[in-house]
N, C-alpha and C positions, 0 to 999 in steps of 0.2 A: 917331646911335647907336641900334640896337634897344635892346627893353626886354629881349630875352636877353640880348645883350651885356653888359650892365649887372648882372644877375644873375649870369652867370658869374664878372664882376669882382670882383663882391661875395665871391662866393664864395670867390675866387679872394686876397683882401685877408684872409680869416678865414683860410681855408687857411694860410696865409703866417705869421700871427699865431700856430698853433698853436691855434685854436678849435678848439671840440668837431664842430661843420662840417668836414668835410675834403668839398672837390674829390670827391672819388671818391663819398664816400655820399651827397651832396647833387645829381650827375650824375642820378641813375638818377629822380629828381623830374622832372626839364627833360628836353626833348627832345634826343635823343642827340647828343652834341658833335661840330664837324666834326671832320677828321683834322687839320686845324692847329691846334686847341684840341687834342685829346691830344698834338700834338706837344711844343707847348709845354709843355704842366702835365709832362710825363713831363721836359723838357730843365730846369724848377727842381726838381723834385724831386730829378735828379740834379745840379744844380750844389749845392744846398742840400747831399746828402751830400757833395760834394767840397770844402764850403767845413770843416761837420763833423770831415773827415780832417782835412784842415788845421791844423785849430785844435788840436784834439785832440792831435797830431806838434808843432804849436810850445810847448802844452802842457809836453807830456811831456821836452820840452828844457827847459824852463824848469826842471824835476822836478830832473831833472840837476844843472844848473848849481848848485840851491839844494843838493842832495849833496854835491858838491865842495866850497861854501864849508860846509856844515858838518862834512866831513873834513878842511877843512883849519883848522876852528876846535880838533880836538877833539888837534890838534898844540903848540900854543899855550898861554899861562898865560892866566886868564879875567882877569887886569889889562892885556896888551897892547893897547893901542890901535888903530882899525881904522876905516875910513871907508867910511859907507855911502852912497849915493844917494837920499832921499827927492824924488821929485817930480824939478827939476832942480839941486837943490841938495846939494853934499857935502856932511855929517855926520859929524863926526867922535866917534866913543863906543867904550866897552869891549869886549871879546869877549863878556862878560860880559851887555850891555847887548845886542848885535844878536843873538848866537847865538837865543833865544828866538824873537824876530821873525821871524826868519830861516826857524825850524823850521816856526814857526805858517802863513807865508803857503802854505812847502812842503804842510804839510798842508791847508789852503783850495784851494790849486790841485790836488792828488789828487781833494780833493770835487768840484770843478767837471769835472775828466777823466770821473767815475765819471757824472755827470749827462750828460755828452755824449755819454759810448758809450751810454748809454741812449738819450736820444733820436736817434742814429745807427741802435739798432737798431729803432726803431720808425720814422722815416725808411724803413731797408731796408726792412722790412715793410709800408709802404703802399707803396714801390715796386712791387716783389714783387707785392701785389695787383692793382695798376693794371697791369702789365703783362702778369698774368695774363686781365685783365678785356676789356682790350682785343687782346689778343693780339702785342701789339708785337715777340717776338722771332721769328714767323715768317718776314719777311722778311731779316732779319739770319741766321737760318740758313741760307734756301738762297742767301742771296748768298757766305754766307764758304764753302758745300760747291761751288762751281761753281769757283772756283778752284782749291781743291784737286784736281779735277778735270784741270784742264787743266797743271798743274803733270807729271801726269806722261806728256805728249806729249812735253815736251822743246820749246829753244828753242833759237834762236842767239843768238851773243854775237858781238858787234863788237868789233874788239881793233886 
């Protein structure tokens, strides 16, 4: 393994970490990266924001669900009794007793949403630059305009 190699990795481990180093400003130091190293760093950057969506979507379900149970707390006398799930264990306690809980995690899990679209949007935005920097969507435009192109010669269809 070169001693670039090993740089890049480094780099590449902070990058990853969310270090104040990112990939992209630390680049322009070292001698310009092959096109298989921007391939790559451009292919986590985007899995990173797709994993981001993700979570953020399973999130926001979770948002949900914690609604529902406490719509349907607010149905109820706060003495009926109600069984909750801690860890992998049923509990059983008041409405009384979980509705708070309840509320509290709903609200912990909005903070954490609110911290993820954030770093989702700064994500975008070093995307965004890196793409800009290396030019990456030139190719992808004239390959997606050449189809369209030939789209209207017309084809056959086998039937």
């Amino acid at each position: 393994i070169s001693k670039n190699t090993d740089l890049s990795f480094v780099q590449l481990c902070g990058f990853l970490r969310g270090g104040r180093e990112s990939m992209v400003a630390d680049s322009s130091k070292d001698a310009e990266p092959t096109p298989q190293q921007i391939a790559a760093t451009f292919q986590q950057i985007e899995k990173e924001c797709t994993i981001m969506i993700n979570k953020i979507a399973e999130l926001e379900q979770e948002i949900n669900e914690h609604a529902l149970v406490i719509k349907a707390f607010e149905k109820v006398e706060p003495t009926r009794r109600c069984f909750r799930m801690v860890g992998t264990v049923l509990v059983e306690r008041t409405v009384a007793e979980v509705k708070p809980a309840v509320e509290s995690n709903m609200e912990k899990i909005r903070q954490t949403v609110t911290q993820l679209q954030e770093q989702l949007k700064k994500k975008t935005e070093q995307r965004t630059q890196f793409v800009q920097k290396y030019n990456l969507n030139q190719p992808r435009q004239a390959a997606s305009s050449a189809p369209a192109e030939s789209k209207g010669t017309g084809g056959s269809v086998l039937v």
